[in-house]
N, C-alpha and C positions, 0 to 999 in steps of 0.2 A: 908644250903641254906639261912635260915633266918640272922643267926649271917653274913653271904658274903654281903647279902644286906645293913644289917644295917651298916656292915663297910664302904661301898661305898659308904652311905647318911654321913655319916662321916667327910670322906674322901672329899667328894666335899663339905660340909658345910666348912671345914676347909679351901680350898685353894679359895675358896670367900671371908672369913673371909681376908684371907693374901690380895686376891688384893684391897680389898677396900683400904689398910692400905700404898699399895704400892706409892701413886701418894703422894710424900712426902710434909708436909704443911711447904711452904716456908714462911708463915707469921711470923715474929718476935714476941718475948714476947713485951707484953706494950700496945697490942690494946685495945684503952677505951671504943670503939661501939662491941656489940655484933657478935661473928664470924656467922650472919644468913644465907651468901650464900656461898656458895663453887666455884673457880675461877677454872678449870684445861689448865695448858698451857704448850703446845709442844712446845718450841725452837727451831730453827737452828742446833747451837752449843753452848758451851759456854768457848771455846778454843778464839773467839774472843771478843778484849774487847768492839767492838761494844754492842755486845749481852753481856755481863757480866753489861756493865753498864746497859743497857737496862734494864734487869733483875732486880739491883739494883732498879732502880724507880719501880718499879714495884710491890716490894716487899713494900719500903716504901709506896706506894698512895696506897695500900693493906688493910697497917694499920688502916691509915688516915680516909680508908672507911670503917672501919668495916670488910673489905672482907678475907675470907678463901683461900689462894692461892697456889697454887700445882703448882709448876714448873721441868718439864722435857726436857731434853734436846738429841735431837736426833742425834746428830753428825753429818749430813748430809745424814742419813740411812731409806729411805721413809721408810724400812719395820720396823724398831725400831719406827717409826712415827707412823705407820699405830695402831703399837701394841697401844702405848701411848694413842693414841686418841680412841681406841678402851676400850681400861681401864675405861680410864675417861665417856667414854657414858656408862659403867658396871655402875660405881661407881653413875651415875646419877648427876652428876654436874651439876652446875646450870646455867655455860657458860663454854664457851672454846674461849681459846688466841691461835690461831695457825701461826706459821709462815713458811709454807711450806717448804720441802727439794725437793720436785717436782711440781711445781705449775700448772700440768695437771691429775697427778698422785692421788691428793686429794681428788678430787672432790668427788668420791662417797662416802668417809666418812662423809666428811661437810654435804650433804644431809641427810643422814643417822642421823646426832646429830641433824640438824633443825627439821627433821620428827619426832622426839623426842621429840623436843621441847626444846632444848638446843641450844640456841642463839651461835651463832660462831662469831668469828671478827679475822680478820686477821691483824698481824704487818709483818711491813717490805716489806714483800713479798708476792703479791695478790696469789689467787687460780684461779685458767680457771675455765669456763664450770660450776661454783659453786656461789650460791648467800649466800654472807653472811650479816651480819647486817651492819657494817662497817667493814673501812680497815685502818689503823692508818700507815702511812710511811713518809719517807722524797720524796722532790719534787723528784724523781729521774731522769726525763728528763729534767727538768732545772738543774740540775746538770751534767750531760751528756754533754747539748751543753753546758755551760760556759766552760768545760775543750776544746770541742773541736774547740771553737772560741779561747782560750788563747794559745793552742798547737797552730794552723794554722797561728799566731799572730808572736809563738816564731821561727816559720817554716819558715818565712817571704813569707806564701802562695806557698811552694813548698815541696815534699817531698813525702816520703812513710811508710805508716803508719800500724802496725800490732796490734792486740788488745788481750788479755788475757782474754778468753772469760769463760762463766759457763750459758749458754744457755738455761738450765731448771730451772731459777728460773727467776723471772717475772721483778722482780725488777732490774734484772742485763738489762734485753732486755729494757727496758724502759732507763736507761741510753743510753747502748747500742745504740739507735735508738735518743738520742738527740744529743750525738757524732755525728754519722754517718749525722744526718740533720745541724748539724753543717760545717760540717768539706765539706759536697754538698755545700758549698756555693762559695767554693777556686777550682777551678778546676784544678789546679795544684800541689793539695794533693791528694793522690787515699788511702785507706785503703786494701791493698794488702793479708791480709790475717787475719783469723779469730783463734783462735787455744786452746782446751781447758784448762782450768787452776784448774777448779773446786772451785775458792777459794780459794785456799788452796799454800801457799806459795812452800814446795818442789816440787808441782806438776809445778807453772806456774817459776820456774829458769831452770826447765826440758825440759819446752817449749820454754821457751826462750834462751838455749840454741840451738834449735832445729831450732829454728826461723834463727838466726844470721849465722847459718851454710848453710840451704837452700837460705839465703834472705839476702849478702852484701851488698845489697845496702837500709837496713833499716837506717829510722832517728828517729823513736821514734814508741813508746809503752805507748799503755792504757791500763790499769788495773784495772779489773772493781771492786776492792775493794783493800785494802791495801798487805792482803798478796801474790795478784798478783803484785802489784809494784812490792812490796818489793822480790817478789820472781827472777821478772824479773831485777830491781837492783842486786842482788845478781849475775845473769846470764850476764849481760852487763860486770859486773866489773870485773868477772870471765875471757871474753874475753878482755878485755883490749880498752874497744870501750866507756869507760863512758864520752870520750872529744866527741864521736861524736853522739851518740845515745839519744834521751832526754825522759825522763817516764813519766807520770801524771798517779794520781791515785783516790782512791775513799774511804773518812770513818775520814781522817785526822787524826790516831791514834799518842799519842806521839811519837815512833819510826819513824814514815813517817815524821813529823814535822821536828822531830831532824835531818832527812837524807836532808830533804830541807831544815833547817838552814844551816847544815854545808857545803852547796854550790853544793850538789852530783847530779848526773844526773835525778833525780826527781824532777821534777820542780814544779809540781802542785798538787794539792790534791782538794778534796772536803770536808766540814767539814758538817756532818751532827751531829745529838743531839739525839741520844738514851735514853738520857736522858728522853727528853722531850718523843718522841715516846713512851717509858715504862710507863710515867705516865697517857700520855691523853689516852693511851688503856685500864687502868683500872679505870680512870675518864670516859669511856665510858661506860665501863662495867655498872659501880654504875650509870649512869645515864638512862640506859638502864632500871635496877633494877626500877628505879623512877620514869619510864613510860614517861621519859622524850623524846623529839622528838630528833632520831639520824640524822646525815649525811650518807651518803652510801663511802662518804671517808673524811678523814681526811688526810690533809697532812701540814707536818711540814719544813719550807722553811729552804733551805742547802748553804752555804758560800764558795767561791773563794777561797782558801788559796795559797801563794805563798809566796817566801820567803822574799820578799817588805810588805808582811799583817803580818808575822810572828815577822818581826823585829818591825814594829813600833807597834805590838801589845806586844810585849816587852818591847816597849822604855813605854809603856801608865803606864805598871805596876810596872816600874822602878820611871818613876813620883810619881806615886799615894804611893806608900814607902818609 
């Protein structure tokens, strides 16, 4: 009876021991300031290179500040999230980076690390129903209506419009709804249907072929991030509709770029800076640390991209070589 006990204090000492160890330290060798606070942050994913550069800064401004940083990434899987952040309030970190995979779904965790006393701040993508310290993203309703004043522009104020949606996450509605106040302003453009994409490029070519068969008489498609263009590009051209059909999308990765240089039926993009995002979240963090006064958000302003900005942003760097 004795020796079953003591195996079972054992046995749980041991698989404590493992999850402290599990939330892996993404800081690089070379930091010159002492590693004194521990960072843990739940991602998205890191299949996109928004989030990988993201990441990147992140790791870098990590250093810079001394900070311990743990970076996980949840694939879009709340309950892989739930776990991660559940880790991390084990392991008693000393803040949390989270960028929700359900941004209604969070909530009770965030409470749960604040009542803690674990400082939360959110990138990218806010959380509902949840206060957190800050929230570090790009404009994303000024980015919304710039595409949907340049589509309604390239529409010459007529048409019908379908959009590539992913409805549980905050960030996508916040574009979403600057499109949509955009695009109210042409009465002669209706936004006819809504249809989910999740992100995720084979999911929105699936809808969008889905879209094109229910709906002949579409004229373009919004994508509320790159690999729904681009999924829906793949779906347009599949049908043979790229002379008629026009895309805009959202993130401006090199692939979306190149598809709008080489003249394809994606005509716009958004260019936001992950970069920047990655850094001033844990520029927040550390000043957070330094009792320093936060913002309750922080937002980093996002670029018009088309293939008239791509080219003479081309022609600038051809000069300057």
């Amino acid at each position: 009876m004795h020796n079953r006990l003591f195996i079972s204090l054992i046995s749980i000492c041991l698989l404590f021991t493992m999850g402290l160890s599990c939330g892996k330290n993404e800081t690089p060798k070379g930091a010159t300031e002492s590693l004194s606070k521990t960072v843990g942050a739940s991602l998205l994913t890191q299949t996109h290179v928004f989030y990988q550069d993201l990441a990147d800064a992140m790791r870098e401004t990590a250093v810079k500040n001394g900070l311990n940083l743990r970076i996980q990434y949840a694939e879009f899987d709340p309950r892989k999230q739930n776990d991660q952040i559940e880790m991390f309030i084990l392991q008693r970190v000393d803040a949390l980076i989270i960028s929700p995979t359900d941004s209604s779904g969070i909530g009770p965790l965030i409470k749960e690390a604040m009542n803690k006393k674990i400082p939360v701040f959110t990138v990218d993508i806010t959380a509902k129903d949840a206060d957190v310290v800050c929230h570090i993203a790009s404009d994303n309703y000024q980015g919304g209506y710039m595409l949907g004043k340049f589509l309604a522009d390239k529409l010459e104020g007529k048409g019908k419009i379908a959009i590539i949606d992913h409805p549980t996450v905050t960030s996508v509605q916040e574009r979403v709804k600057g499109f949509e106040d955009a695009i109210k302003e042409y009465p002669g453009i209706e936004v006819v249907q809504k249809v989910p994409g999740d992100g995720q490029r084979d999911k929105a070519m699936r809808a969008t072929q889905d879209l094109i068969a229910s709906r002949p008489d579409l004229d373009a498609i919004f994508g509320i991030n790159d690999d729904s263009a681009l999924g829906a590009l793949a779906g347009v051209e599949s049908a043979g509709l790229q002379n008629r059909i026009k895309i805009v999308g959202f993130d401006a990765t090199p692939e979306a770029c190149n598809a709008i240089l080489e003249g394809k039926c994606l005509i716009a993009d958004i260019a936001q800076y992950p970069r920047e995002i990655g850094k001033s979240a844990i520029e927040t963090v550390s000043d957070y640390f330094k009792a320093k006064e936060i913002p309750k958000v922080r937002q980093i302003p996002v670029k018009l991209i088309t293939r008239e900005t791509l080219l003479q942003e081309r022609s600038n760097q051809n000069a300057k070589s």
